[in-house]
N, C-alpha and C positions, 0 to 999 in steps of 0.2 A: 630538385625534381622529386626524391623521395619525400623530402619532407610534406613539400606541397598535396602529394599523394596520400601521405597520411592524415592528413588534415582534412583531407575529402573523406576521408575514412570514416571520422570522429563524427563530421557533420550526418552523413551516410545512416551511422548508428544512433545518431542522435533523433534522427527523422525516422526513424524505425521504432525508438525504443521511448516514445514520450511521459513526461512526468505525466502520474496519475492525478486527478481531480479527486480530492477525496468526496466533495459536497455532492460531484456527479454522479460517483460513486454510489455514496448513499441514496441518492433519490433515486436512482436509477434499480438498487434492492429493494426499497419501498413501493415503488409503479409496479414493481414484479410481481409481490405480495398481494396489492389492491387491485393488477390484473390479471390473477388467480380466480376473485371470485366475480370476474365480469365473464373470462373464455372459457370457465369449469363449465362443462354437463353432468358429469358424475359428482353426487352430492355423498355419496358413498367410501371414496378413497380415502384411507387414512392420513390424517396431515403427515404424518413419521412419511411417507412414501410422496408425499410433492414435494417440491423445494422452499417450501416456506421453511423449514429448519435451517435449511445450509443460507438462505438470503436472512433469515435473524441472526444469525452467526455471523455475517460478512458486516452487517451497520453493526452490532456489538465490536467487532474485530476495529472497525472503523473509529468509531467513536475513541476505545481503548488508547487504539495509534495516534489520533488528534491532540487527546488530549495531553500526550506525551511530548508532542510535536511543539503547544505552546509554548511561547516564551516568555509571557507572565504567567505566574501562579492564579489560582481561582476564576481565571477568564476563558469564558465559555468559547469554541469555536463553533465554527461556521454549519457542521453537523448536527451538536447538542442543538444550536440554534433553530435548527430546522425542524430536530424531533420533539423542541420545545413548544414553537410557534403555530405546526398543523399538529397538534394534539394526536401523535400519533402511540401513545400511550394508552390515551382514550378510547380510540379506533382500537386497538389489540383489544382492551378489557371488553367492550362490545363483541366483538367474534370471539373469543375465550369462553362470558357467555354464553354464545351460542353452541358452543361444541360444535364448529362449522369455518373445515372439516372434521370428522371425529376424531377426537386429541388434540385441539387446536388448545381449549384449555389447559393442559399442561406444558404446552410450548411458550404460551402467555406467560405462566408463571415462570416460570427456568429464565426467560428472557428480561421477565422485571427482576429477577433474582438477579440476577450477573447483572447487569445496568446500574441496578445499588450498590452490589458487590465492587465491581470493579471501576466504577468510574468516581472520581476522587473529588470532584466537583460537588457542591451539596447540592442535593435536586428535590427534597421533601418540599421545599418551602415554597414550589412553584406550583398556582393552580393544576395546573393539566398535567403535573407525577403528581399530587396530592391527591388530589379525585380519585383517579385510578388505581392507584395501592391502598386507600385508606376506606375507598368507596365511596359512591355517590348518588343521591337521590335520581328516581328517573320514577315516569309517570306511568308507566303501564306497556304492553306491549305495542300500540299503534306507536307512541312515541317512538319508542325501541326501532320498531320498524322501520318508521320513516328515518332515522337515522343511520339505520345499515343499511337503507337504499340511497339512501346522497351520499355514501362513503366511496364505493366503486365509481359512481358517476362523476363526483368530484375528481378521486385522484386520477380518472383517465381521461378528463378533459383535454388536455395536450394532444392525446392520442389520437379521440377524436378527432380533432378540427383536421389533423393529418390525414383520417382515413373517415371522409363524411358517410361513406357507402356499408361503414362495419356494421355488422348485427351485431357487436358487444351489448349495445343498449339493455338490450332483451332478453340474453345471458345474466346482464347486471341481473335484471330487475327477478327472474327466477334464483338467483343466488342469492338476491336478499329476502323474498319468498321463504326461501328454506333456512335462511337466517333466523328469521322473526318467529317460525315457527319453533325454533327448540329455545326462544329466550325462556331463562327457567320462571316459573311461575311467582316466586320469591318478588318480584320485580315490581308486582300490583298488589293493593290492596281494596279487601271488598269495598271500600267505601269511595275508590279513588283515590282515595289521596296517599300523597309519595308513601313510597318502602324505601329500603333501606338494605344493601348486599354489600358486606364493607367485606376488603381482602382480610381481616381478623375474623369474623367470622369462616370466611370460607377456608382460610386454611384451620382452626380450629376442628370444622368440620372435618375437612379430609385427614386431621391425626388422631381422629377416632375409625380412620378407615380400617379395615380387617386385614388390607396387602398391606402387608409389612412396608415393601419399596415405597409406596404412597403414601403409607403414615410418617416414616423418615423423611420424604424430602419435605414434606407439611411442615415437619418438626423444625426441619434445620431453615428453614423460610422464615418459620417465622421467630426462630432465634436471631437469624439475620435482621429480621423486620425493629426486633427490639432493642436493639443492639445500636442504632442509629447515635450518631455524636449529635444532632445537630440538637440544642436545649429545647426550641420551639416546637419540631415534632415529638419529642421524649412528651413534654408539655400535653400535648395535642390526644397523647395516645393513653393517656392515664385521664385528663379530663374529658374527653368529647369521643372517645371509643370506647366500645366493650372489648377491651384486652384484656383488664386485668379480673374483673367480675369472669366473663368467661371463661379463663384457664384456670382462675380456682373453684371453679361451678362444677367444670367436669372432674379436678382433685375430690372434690367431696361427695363428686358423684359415685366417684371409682372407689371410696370409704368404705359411702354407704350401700355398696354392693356386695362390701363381705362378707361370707358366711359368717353367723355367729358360732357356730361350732370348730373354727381355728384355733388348732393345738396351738398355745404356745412356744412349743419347744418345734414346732415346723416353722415357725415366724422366725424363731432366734436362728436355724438354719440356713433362712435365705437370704442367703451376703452375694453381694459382688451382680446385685440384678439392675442394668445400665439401661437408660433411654436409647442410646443407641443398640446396646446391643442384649435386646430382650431374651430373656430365658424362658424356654419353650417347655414346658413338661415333658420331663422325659419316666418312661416306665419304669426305671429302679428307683429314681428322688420323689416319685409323684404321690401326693397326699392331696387328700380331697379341700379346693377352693385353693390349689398352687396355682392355677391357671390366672385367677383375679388376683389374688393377690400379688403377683408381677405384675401385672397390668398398674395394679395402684402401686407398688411401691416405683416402678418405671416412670409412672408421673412424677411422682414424686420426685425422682431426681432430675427427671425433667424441668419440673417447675423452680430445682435449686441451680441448675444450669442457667434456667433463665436469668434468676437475679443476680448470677453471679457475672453473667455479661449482656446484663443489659444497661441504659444510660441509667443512672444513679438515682433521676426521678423517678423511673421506671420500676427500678430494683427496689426502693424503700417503698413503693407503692405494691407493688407485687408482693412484697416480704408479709406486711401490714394486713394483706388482703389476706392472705395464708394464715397468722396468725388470729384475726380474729373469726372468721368464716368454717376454719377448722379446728383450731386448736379451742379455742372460748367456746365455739357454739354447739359443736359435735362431740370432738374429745375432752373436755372437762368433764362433763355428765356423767361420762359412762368414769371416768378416772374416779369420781366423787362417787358412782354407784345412785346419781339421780335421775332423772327425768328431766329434758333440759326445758327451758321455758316454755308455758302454751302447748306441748305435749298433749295429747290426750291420751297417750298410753299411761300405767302407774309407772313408778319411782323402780328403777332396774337397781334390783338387792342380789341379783346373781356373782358367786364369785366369779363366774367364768368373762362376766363383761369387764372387770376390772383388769381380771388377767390378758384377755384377748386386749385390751387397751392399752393397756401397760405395756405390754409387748413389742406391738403397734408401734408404741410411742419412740419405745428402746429401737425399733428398726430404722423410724425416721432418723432420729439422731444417729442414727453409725452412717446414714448414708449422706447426713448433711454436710455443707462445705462453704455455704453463702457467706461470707460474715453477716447482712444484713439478717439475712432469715435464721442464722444463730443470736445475732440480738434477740431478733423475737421472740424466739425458744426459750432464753434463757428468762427472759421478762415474765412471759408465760408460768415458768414453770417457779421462778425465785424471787420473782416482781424486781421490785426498784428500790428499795428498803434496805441500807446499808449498814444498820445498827445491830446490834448484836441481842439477842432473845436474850429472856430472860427463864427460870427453870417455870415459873408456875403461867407462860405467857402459851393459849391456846394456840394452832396454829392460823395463821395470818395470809398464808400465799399456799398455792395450790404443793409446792415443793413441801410445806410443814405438813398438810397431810399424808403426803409421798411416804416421809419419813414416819410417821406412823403404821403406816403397809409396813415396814420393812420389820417390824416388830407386832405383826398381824398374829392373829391366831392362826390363820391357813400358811402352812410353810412354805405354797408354792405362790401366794401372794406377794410375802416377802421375799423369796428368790427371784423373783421376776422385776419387782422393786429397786434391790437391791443392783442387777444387773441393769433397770435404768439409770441408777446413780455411777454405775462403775464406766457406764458411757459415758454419762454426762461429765465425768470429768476428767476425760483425754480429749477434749474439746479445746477447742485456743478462746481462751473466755477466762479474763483474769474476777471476772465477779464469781466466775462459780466455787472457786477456790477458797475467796473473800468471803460469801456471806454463809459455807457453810464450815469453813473455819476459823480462817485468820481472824476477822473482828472479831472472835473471842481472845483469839492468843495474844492478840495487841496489847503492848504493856506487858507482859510475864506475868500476869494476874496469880497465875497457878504457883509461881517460885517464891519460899518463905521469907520475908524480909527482917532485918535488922535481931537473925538469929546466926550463930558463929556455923563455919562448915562442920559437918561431922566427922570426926575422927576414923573413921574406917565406915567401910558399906553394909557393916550391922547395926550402926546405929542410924543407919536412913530407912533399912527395913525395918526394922522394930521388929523383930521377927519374934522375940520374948512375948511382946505383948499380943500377937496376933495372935485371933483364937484358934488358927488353923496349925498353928504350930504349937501344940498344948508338949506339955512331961510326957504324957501316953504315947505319944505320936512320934516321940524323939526318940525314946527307949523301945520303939518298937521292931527295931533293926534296919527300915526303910528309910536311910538319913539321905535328903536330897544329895546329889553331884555337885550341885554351887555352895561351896563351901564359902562363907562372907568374907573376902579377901581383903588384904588391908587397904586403906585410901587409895583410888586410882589415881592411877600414872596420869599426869596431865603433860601437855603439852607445854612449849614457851608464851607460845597465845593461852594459857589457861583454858582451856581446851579438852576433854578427859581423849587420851589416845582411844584410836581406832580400835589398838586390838582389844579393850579394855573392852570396849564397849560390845566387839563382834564376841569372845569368850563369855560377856555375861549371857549373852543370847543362848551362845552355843552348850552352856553350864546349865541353863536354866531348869529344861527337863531331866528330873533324876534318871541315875542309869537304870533303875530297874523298868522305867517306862520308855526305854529305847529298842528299836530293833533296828534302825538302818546298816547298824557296825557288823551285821548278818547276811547284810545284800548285798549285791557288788551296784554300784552307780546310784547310789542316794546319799552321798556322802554332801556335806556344804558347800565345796565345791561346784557342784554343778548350779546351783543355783544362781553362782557369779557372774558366769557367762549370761545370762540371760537377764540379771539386772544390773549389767553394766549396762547393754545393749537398751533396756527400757529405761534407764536415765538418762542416755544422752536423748532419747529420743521428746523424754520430756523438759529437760533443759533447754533444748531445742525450741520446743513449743513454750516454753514460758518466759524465753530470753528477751521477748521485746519489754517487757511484762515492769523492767530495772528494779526486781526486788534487790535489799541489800544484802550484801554478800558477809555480814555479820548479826550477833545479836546486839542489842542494845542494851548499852551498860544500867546497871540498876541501881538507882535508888536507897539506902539501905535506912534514910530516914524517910522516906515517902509510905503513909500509912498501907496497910494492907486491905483492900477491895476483895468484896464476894469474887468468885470465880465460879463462872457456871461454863464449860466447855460446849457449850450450844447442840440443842435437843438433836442434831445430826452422829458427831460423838458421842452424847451419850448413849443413843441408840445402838453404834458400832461398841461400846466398851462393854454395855448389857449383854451385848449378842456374844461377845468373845467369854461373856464370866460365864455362860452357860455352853461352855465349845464342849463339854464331857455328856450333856443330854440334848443335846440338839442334833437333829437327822445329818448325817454326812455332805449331803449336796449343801445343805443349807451352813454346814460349817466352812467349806470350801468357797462359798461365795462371799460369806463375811470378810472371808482371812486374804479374796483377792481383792477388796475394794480398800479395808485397811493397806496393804500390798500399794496398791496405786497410788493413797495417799503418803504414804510414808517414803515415795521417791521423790516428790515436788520437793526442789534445791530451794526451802525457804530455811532460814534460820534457825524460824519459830518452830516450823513442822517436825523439822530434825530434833531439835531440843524433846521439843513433849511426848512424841511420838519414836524418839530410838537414843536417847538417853536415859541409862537405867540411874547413874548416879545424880539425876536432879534432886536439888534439894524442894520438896516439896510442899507449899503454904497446906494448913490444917484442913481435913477435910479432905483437901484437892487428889484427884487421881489422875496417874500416866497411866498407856499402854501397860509399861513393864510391873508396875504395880500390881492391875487386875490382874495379869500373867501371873505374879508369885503368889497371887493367892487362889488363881485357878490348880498353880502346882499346888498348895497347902491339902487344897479339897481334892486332886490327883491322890495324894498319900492315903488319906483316910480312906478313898474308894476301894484303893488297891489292895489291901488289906483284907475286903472280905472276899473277893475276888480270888478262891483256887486255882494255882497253875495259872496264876497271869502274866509271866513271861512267855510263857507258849501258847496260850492264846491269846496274845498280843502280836504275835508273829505269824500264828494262823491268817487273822486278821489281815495284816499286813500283805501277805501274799496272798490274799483274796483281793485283796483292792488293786494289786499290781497284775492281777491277771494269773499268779500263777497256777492258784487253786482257785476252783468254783466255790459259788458260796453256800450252797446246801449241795451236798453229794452223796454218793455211794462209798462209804469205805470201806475198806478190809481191816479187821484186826486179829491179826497173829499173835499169838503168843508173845509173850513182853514188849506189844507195841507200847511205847510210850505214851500215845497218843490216847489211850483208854483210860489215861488218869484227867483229860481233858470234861469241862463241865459239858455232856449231850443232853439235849432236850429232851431227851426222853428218860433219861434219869442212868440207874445203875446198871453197868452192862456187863455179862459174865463174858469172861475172856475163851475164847471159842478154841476148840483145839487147833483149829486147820483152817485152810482159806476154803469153805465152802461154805457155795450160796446160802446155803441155808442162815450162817450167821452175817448175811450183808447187812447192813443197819445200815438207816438213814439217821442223818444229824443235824441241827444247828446249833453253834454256837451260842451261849446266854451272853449277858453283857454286849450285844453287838454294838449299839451306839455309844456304849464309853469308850469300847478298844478302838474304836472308829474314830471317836474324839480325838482321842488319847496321837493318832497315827497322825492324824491333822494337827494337832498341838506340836508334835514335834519337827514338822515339815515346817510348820507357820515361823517356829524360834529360829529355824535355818536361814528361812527364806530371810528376815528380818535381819542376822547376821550379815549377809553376803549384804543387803541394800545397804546397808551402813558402812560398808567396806568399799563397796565402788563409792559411796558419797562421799569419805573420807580415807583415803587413802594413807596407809600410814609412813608413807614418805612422798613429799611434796606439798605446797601451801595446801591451806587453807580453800575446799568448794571446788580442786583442782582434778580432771580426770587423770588414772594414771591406766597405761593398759590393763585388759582381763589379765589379772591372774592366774596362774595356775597353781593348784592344789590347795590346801588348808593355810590359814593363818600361821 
């Protein structure tokens, strides 16, 4: 009896609680939708405030569960089928145009956004979603119209025949009334014939919008929009749309809207400015034209977002369109200091366009990430040419001029230059490495052949014969700290040990041209931690790369070849043989681009560049070469240079912030500091601290002692890099942790 009782139970519940229809479902949110604009009188309500949101919500929600529901893959059910066959895709983009009700346009969009988004089924390839998110021709407004008045009529035909007596009819037909009149004008053309309002343009459009919220969801639409797997639309969307013309149209728009008067060092400033998350001026960072330039450099990483997840026709389409549109047509010019084709202005000879470009250029690369569009960049900037220059061969690709700048007569040319190259190569880009090093070093060209090793590290320096090291020089009490010690220690792998190498660094500067061993925390040590950390990070980046983890064995009957180190080094070995008169910033940036190259884990790099004991072919010069003879000319300087141990450390604590670098001093009675060289010449030692004897001062020699500070930071820094890359216990190219303290 119970049981029977329960069993009326079950049926009871079952007759109460019936399975849902999902197709009724949907058609039944769709008539709701289409008789909204037959029962509307107020043409006025915000679509956010009817129920057309929450009924596109309930077919989205629909559709989402269906397709979960089937039980073969890629088979459309009985819903997609519906929203496929009455074009009901088509019908939204027509009221979307209309702005009817107001905001019905962005509910369009949100709703084809999540429909692509989330329904896993491909649907680009079908007339009635193609038309509508891609766009489609239409004849004018009377078409337009008469189509938003067969739309309510149609879908509430059923309803009709049910209710012969409704006055919906005549609602319809005032709700398509007020339809047709907000189609946007775009729609016709004066002559008649078809236009053209494709959803790339329109959303192009609205991500020029001024509301933030609107220009975002534009953005991230039609990131979505690009992003498509299916090959045919990728296809579709590079030949037969303006997508990719359009979003680098307005890139070059947002270019050529920069003030020409952009400080440089305000461009090198602005890091970390994101397409999503735009930087706003604010009153303590704000310099004049910060405003556009986030704007453009925001595109910019906009447009590296794009190719970096868009379909792959898309993205090498998109890359291509950047690099020639911008990079060839705009920024070349101004990089070369010309006028670019067909111009009718003259030939721009200003430094400031170079530098404002250059800059420009340096910002795009720190925020790029696409592989594609780092192809292009690199092509651009270093062509396609894998051969190795020769010393008398002009420059050939925009990068040979580059290098030029960097050795400019304007020193804020070349620091701006040079700071494009010190980007350009923390980039994952095994050619930029190659074509402005390795093909040279390929083959040991620079290493002397079939001459025996030298007996000790005085006969590799010659240092007898160097003219820097004359009788005068030696006898004149100032005998360098590296005293030429006997043949270095090598390893079992033939090898010269680490520390060998890290003390010749650390020996190099004599002690009368030191002051760190004065300061507390500038010791070599610190330097370690920090180029431990920036090796691995570039090992890292260059591990796909499978350089060999040795050098290659040589030759010693294989004739000897010119060695020319490619017009890139020689420009960095130039700029380092002048580190004693060269402006401080401009020393500092030399000594960090060397710095960068000298941690790349290549065999070759390590050899030429932080190997003091290479035996070197005639002619040839290393790093540590130009370095001994930058000491040689350090000795002779110092020399005429009064009291230049203590203005060496003036110096020094000018640059460290602890003293200002023209000041007010006091001099009391047996200041030391009165035997210092003052600009203004001989000063009487005053009896008492009063104002009357404040003197003002600066220092003479400022950019040697400045050098001279840089010169001995650079040999440390060099030390420690050589020390993380070979550590002096464990193989061969192997990390071991930071260290702590000195060798």
């Amino acid at each position: 009896m119970l049981s029977r009782l329960g069993a009326l139970l079950q049926e009871a519940m079952g007759a109460r609680e019936p399975s849902i229809d999902l197709l009724e479902a949907f058609v039944e949110h769709w008539k709701g939708i289409t008789n909204y604009y037959i029962e509307s009188t107020d043409e006025n309500t915000p679509a956010k405030k009817t129920d057309i949101p929450w009924r596109l919500k309930q077919m989205l929600d629909i559709l989402v569960y269906e397709e979960k529901q089937q039980a073969a893959a890629g088979e459309a059910g009985p819903c997609l089928e519906y929203l496929l066959q009455h074009k009901i895709l088509e019908t939204l983009c027509t009221l979307g145009k209309a702005e009817y009700p107001p905001g019905m346009r962005q509910q369009v969009l949100q709703f084809f956004s999540k429909v692509l988004a989330q329904v896993q089924h491909p649907l680009l390839h079908y007339l009635s979603v193609h038309r509508p998110v891609q766009g489609r021709k239409t004849v004018g407004r009377k078409e337009a119209s008469r189509e938003a008045t067969a739309l309510p009529r149609e879908a509430a035909g059923v309803k009709n025949e049910e209710q012969p007596h409704s006055k919906a009819p005549d609602r319809g037909a005032r709700g398509a009334r007020a339809l047709s009149t907000q189609l946007p004008a775009e729609t016709e053309e004066p002559d008649g014939g078809p236009g053209e309002s494709t959803l790339i343009t329109s959303l192009i459009g609205l991500c020029k919008s001024k509301r933030a919220r609107v220009a975002l969801k534009a953005q991230e639409n039609l990131l979505l929009l690009v992003s498509v797997a299916s090959q045919a639309a990728a296809t579709y969307l590079v030949q037969s749309s303006p997508c990719c013309p359009a979003i680098v149209e307005h890139l070059c728009q947002l270019y050529q809207s920069l003030p020409s008067f952009l400080d440089p060092a305000d461009i090198a400033t602005s890091e970390g400015i994101s397409w999503r998350l735009p930087s706003a001026p604010s009153d303590e960072a704000s310099f004049p034209g910060k405003e556009t330039l986030a704007a453009f450099l925001g595109w910019f990483d906009y447009c590296d977002h794009l190719i970096t997840e868009a379909h792959t026709v898309v993205s090498e389409a998109l890359a291509k369109s950047v690099a020639e549109k911008l990079f060839v047509e705009i920024l070349q010019p101004q990089l070369l200091h010309v006028a670019p084709p067909g111009s009718a202005r003259p030939a721009c000879r200003s430094e400031q366009s170079i530098l404002t470009s250059t800059a420009l250029l340096t910002a795009m690369l720190r925020q790029l990430r696409s592989p594609a569009l780092l192809r292009e960049a690199v092509a651009f900037l270093l062509g396609t040419d894998q051969q190795p220059a020769a010393p008398e061969d002009s420059p050939h690709t925009l990068g040979g001029h580059l290098v030029r700048h960097c050795d400019h007569l304007s020193d804020e040319i070349s620091i701006a230059t040079l700071r494009l190259f010190e980007e350009l190569l923390q980039k994952p880009h095994e050619q930029i490495i190659h074509s402005l090093i390795l093909c040279h070093l390929e083959g040991r060209p620079y290493v002397a052949r079939g001459s025996p090793e030298p007996e000790s590290y005085e006969d590799t320096l010659d240092l007898e014969e160097d003219p820097y090291f004359t009788d005068g020089f030696l006898d004149s009490g100032f005998q360098p700290s590296m005293k030429p010690p006997p043949a270095p220690v090598t390893n079992p792998d033939g090898k010269t040990a680490v520390t060998e190498i890290v003390n010749s660094f650390l020996c190099l500067v004599p002690e009368e041209a030191k002051t760190s061993a004065f300061l507390e925390e500038t010791g070599y040590d610190t330097y370690v931690h920090d180029a431990y950390g920036l090796f691995q990070e570039c090992s890292s980046r260059v591990a796909p790369w499978g350089w060999p983890p040795a050098l290659p064995p040589l030759d010693p009957h294989e004739p000897e070849r010119p060695f020319f180190e490619g017009h890139f080094l020689r420009m960095l070995f130039d700029r380092i043989s002048r580190i004693l008169e060269q402006p401080y910033s401009l020393n500092l940036q030399v000594t960090s681009v060397l710095s960068r190259l000298a941690l790349f884990p290549h065999p070759l790099i390590h050899e030429y560049l932080l190997d003091p004991y290479i035996n070197l072919a005639p002619g040839c010069r290393s790093l540590f070469s130009v370095l001994v003879r930058v000491i040689g000319d350090l000795m002779q300087r110092i020399q005429r240079v009064p009291q230049f141990p203590g203005k060496l450390l003036l110096v020094r604590r000018q640059l460290m912030g602890q003293v200002p670098g023209e000041q007010q001093r006091w001099l009391p009675p047996g200041d030391p500091s009165q035997t210092l060289g003052y600009h203004a010449g001989t000063l009487p030692t005053p009896p008492s601290r009063d104002p009357r004897h404040a003197v003002s001062f600066r220092l003479d020699h400022q950019t040697l002692l400045q050098g001279v500070v840089v010169l001995e930071e650079f040999c440390k820094e060099l030390a420690a890099i050589a020390f993380v890359k070979f550590p002096p216990h464990g193989p061969h190219l192997r990390l071991s942790e930071p260290p702590e303290g000195h060798v």
